[in-house]
C-alpha positions, 0 to 999 in steps of 0.5 A, a space after each residue: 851623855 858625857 860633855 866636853 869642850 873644843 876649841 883652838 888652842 892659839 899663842 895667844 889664849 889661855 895655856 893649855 895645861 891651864 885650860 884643861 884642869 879647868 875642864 877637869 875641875 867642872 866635871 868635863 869629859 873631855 877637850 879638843 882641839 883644832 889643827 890648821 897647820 897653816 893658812 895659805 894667804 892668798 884665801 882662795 878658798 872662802 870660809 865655810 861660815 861666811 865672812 873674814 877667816 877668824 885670826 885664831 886660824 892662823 895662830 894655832 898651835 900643834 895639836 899634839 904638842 898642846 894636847 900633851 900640855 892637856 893631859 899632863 896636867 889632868 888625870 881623867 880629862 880625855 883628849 882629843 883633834 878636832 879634828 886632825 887634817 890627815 891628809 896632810 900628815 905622814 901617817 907613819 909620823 902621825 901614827 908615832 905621835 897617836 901612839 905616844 900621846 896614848 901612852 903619856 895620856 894613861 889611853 885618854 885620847 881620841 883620834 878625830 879626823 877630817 879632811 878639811 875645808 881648805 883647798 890651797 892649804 892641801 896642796 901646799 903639801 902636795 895633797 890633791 884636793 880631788 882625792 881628800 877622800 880616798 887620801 884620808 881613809 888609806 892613811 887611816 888604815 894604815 895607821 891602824 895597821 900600825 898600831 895592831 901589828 907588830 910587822 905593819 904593811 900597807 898597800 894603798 893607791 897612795 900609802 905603801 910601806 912594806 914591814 914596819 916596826 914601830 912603838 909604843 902601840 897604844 894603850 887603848 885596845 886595838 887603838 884609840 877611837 878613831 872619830 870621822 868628822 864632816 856633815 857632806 852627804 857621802 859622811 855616812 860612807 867613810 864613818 862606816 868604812 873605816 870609823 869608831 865613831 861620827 863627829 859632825 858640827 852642829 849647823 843650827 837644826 836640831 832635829 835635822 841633825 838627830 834625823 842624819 844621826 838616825 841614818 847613819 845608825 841605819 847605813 851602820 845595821 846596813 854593814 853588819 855594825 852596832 849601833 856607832 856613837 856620836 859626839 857632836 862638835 859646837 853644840 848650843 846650851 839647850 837641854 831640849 837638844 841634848 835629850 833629842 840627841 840622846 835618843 838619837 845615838 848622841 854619847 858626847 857633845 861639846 861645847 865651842 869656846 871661841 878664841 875672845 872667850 879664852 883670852 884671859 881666865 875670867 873670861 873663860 871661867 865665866 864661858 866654862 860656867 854657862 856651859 856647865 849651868 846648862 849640862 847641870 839643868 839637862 842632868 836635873 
């Protein structure tokens, strides 16, 4: 079991170079981070968690930008989105930016992807909410396209390009794990379709979750797939859980530093010591 950190890397939070040689330096795995590309201010769509919207929705940085800080100022540390909105990305753009943070990266990023909770912010740029879904997975078969051949085309209902070249392709071979967010019924779908792995959030049921974790593995033997990893995002320190897990098909779980907890170093050094004191007590 490997164990990393999310978090939404805003103005006004701790530098991300600074944050992820703090990950390094306590033996995290990894680090990832959040994208909105912004919020719509009418907050038509209410929060998934209920309550105000928190401010660090809105001030986020591009994960790309603030994942490259990352991984230049670490040498193991693996970065990754979490997760990307590709439905509101171009994938020839995002697939040039995967590959390149790939590249400078040494092959230490992981590409996870969703498409997103937030209604009005889809259709500012001209994504139809309806089909999210379908949206996201031609964009990602088409990125993939992209970094495996060196003459890409792809015929989608939405995406269509006809022989392309573009490099660098990526380090990681044939490309970096693709990692498929979401806890809605229809997940298990799209992780076996067109996923390297599954990446949903922890909603306060352990055992819950290791039951889902175990149908997918069921849908994944349905397919002909091995057995397909799991990385769980926002996880409680709670040892007990991460051994369910681990049974389960769980390969990472990370841990959710809020904005008010990576303000200022001290803050966030003391987060980033409960977090390991717990991955320390599961490892014995």
């Amino acid at each position: 079991m490997n164990f990393g950190l999310a978090t939404f890397p805003t103005d006004q939070s701790l530098a991300p170079d600074e944050l992820g040689r703090m990950c390094e330096e306590r033996g995290f795995e990894s680090l990832f981070f959040a994208e909105h590309t912004h919020i719509p201010a009418s907050r038509e769509t209410p929060y998934p968690a209920g309550g105000e919207l928190p401010e660090e929705y809105r001030r986020l940085m591009d994960p790309f930008v603030a994942l490259t800080a990352a991984a230049s100022a670490t040498d193991r540390l693996k970065v990754g989105t979490g997760l990307c909105l590709v439905i509101e990305r171009d994938p020839i753009v995002t697939a040039k930016e995967v590959a390149s943070l790939d590249h400078v990266s040494g092959g230490r990023f992981l590409f996870g992807v969703g498409a997103g909770w937030n209604l009005e912010e889809m259709r500012n740029h001209g994504t139809d909410p309806g089909r999210r879904f379908g949206l996201m997975r031609e964009r990602v078969e088409a990125m993939k396209e992209i970094w495996t051949s060196d003459e890409a085309s792809y015929d989608g209902r939405d995406v269509k390009f006809e022989r392309v070249w573009s490099w660098p392709k990526p380090v990681q071979s044939p490309h970096p794990p693709v990692l498929v967010g979401g806890n809605g019924r229809t997940v298990y779908d799209r992780v076996v379709a067109f996923g390297d792995a599954w990446i949903p959030n922890y909603l306060g049921d352990v055992e819950k979750l290791a039951g889902r974790m175990e149908s997918l593995q069921a849908k994944a033997a349905e397919a002909g797939r091995d057995r397909i990893p799991v990385t769980i995002y926002g996880v409680p320190r709670n040892p007990a859980a991460y051994e369910r897990w681990a049974e389960a098909g769980t390969t990472r779980c990370l841990f959710y530093l809020q904005a008010n907890d990576s303000g200022s170093r001290d803050a966030a050094e003391a987060r980033l010591d409960k977090f390991t004191a717990a991955v320390e007590e599961y490892r014995g």
